[in-house]
N, C-alpha and C positions, 0 to 999 in steps of 0.2 A: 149174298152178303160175304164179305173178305172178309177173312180172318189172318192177323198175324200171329207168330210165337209171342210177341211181344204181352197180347194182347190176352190170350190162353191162359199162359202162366204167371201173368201179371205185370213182372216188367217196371221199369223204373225211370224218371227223366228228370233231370235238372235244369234248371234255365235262369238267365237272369231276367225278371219281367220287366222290361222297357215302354212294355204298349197292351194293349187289349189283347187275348188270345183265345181262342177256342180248343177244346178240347174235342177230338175226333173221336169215333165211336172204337175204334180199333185200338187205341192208342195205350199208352201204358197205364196199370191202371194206379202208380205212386208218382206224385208230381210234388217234386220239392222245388218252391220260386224264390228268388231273393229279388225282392220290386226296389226299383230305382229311382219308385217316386210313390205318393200313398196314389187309393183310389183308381189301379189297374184296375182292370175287370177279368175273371177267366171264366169263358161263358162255355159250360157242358153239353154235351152230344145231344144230336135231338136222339129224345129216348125211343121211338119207334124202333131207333136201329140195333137196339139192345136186346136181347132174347133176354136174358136172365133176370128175374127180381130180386132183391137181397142186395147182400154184400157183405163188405163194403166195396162198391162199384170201385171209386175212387176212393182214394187219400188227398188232399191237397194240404202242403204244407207250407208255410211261410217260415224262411227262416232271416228274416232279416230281424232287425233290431228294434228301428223306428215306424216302419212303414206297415199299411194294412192290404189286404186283398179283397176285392169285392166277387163273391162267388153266385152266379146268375144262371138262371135254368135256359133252355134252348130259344126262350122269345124276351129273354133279356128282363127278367121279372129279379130285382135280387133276392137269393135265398139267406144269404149270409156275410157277415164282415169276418176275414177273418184276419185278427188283429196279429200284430209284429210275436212272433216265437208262437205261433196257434197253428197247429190239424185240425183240419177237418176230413172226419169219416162221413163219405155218401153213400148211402144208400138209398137203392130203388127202388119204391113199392106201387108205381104206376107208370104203364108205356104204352097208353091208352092215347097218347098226345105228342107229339116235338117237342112242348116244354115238358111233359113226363110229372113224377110225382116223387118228390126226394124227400127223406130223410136226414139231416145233417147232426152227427154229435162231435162237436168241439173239446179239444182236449191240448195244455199248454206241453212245448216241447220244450226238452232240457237243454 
């Protein structure tokens, strides 16, 4: 398994969502998106490639206005909508599977 710094110490990434995207197992683990239309999707790592339980694995944040985010486990199952100015904290409590076993607590950004 590769490891980044990015990925160790947590790490950070901005983007604007334009289209469906995956989130890589390495990758950082705070995602702040500003979608450019509702009903993106950002579909999570298959969990297998995850050593760790807990978390929070991920942050994913929406910071747009109008628009929502559709947050989906690694076979594309949704876990959660996460609505315009919303985090969501994921956590991992199974890596028994590629879609894995999450956690999600939602909390409104200022």
């Amino acid at each position: 398994m590769m490891w980044s710094q990015e990925s160790w110490y947590g790490g950070a990434k901005g983007a604007a969502l334009a289209a469906d995207t995956e989130i890589i197992h390495i990758d950082a683990r705070v995602h702040a998106y500003d979608p450019t239309a509702g009903g993106f999707k950002v579909k999570l790592p298959d969990a297998r490639r995850l050593r760790e339980i807990g978390g929070p694995r991920y942050v994913i944040i929406n910071e747009d206005f109008t628009h929502s985010i559709i947050l989906t486990d690694n076979a594309g199952t949704t876990l959660v909508t996460i609505l315009f100015r919303e985090a969501a904290r994921v956590y991992l409590h199974d890596n028994s599977t590629a879609a894995g076993g999450w956690y999600i607590r939602k909390s409104q950004v200022n």
